[in-house]
TORSEPA-269835 format. One line per field, with one value per residue (C-alpha): chain; residue in one letter; residue number from 1; z, x, y. Coordinates in nm, 4 decimals, decimal comma. Layout:
% TORSEPA-269835
c: [A | ...] $
r: [A | ...] $
k: [NUM | ...] $
zz: [Z | ...] $
xx: [X | ...] $
yy: [Y | ...] $
***
This chain:
% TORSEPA-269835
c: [A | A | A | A | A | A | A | A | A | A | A | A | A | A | A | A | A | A | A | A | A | A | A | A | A | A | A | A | A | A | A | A | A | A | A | A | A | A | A | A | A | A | A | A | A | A | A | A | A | A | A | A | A | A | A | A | A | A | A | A | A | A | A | A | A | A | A | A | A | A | A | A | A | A | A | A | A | A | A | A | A | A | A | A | A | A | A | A | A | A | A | A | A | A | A | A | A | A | A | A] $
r: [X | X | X | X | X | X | X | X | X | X | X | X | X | X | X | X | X | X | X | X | X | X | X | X | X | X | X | X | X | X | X | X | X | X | X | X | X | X | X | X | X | X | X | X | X | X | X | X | X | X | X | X | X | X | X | X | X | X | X | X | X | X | X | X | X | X | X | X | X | X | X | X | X | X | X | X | X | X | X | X | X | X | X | X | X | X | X | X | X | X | X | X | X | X | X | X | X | X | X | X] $
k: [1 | 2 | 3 | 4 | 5 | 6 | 7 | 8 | 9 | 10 | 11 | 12 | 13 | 14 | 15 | 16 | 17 | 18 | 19 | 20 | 21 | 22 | 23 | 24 | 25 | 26 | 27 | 28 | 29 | 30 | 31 | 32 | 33 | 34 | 35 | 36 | 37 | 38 | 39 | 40 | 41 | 42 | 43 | 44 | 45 | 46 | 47 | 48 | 49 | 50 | 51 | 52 | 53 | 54 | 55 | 56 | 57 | 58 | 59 | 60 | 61 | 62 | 63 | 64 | 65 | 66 | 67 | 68 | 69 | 70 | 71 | 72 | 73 | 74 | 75 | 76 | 77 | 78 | 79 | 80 | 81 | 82 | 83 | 84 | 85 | 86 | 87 | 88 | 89 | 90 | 91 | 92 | 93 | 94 | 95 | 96 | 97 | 98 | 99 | 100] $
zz: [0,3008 | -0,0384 | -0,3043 | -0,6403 | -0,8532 | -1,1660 | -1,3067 | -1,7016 | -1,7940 | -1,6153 | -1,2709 | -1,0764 | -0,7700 | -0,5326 | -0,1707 | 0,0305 | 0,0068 | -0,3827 | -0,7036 | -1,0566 | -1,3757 | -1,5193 | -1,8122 | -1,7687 | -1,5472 | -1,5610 | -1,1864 | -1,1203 | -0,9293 | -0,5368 | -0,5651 | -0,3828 | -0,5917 | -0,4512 | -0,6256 | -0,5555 | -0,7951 | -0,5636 | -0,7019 | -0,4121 | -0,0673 | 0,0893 | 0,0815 | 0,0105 | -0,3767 | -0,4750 | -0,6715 | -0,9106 | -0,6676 | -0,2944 | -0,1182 | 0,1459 | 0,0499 | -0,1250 | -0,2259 | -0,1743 | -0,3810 | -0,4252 | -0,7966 | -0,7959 | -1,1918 | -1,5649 | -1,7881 | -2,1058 | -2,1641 | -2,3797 | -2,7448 | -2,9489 | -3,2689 | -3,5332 | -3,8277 | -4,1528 | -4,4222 | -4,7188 | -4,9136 | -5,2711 | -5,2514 | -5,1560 | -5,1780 | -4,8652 | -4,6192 | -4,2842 | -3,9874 | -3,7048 | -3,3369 | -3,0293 | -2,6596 | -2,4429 | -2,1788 | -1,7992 | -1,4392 | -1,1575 | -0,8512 | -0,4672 | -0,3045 | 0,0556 | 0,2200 | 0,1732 | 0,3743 | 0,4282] $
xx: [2,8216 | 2,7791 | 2,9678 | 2,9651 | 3,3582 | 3,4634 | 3,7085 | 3,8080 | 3,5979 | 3,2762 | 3,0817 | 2,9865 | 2,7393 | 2,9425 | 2,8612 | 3,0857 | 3,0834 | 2,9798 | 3,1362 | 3,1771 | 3,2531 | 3,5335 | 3,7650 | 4,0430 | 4,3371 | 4,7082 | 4,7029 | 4,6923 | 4,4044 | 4,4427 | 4,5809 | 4,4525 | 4,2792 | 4,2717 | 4,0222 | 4,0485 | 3,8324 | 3,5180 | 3,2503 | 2,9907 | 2,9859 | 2,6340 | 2,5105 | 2,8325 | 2,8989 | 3,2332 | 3,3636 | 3,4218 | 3,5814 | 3,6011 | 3,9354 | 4,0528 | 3,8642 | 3,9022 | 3,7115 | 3,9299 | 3,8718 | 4,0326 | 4,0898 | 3,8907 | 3,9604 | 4,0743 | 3,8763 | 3,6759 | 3,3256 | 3,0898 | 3,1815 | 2,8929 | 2,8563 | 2,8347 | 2,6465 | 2,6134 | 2,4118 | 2,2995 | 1,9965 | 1,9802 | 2,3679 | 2,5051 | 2,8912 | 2,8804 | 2,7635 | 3,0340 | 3,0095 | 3,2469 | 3,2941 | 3,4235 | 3,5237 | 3,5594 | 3,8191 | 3,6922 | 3,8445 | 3,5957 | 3,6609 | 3,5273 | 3,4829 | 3,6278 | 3,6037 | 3,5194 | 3,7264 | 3,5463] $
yy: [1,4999 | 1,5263 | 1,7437 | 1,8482 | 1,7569 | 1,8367 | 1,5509 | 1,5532 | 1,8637 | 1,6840 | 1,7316 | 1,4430 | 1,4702 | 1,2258 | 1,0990 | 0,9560 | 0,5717 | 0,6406 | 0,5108 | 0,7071 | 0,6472 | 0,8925 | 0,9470 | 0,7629 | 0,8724 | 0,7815 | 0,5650 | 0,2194 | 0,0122 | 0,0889 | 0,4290 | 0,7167 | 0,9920 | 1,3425 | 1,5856 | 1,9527 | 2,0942 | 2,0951 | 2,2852 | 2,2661 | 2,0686 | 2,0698 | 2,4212 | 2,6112 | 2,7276 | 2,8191 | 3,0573 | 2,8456 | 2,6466 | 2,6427 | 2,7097 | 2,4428 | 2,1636 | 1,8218 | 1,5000 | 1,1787 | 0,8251 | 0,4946 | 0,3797 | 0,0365 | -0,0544 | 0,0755 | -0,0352 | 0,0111 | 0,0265 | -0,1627 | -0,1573 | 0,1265 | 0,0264 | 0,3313 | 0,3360 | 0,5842 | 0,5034 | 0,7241 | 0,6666 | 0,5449 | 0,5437 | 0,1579 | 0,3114 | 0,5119 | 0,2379 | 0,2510 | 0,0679 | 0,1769 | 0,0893 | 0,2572 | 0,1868 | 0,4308 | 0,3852 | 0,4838 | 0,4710 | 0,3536 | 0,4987 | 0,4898 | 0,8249 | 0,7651 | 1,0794 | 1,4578 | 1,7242 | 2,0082] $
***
């Protein structure tokens, strides 16, 4: 089966046996995720969501992702050089079963 999720303002196309990348969410590795904001399961398209159905997943690891690196430069202007970085915390998780 395969299903269409919406999980911190994003849509993931998961299968089961699958794992995504999400924003992080308050849980600790090993927890059970339940994710009720199904969008689409196979052929059937909710309205906007379906009714009765859920998308299960096992937290695997928190985390943060590779450091990006940021920089703003202005021509003819040496003052306003900036370098910045940023790491974007995630949650991996394992989609274990679909009900519906």
């Amino acid at each position: 089966m395969t299903a269409v999720v919406k999980v911190g303002g994003k849509q993931y196309y998961v299968t089961e046996g699958s794992e995504i990348f999400v924003e992080k969410l308050e849980c600790a590795e090993g927890d059970v995720v339940n994710f009720d904001q199904v969008l689409m399961v196979d052929s059937k398209v909710g309205n906007p969501y379906l009714t009765n159905v859920t998308v299960q997943g096992e937290v695997l690891k928190n985390g943060k992702n590779k450091k990006i690196k940021i920089f703003k430069y202005k021509n003819k202007n040496r003052s306003n050089r900036k370098k910045q970085g940023h790491r974007q915390p995630y949650t991996k998780i394992k989609i274990t079963k679909i009900n519906g």
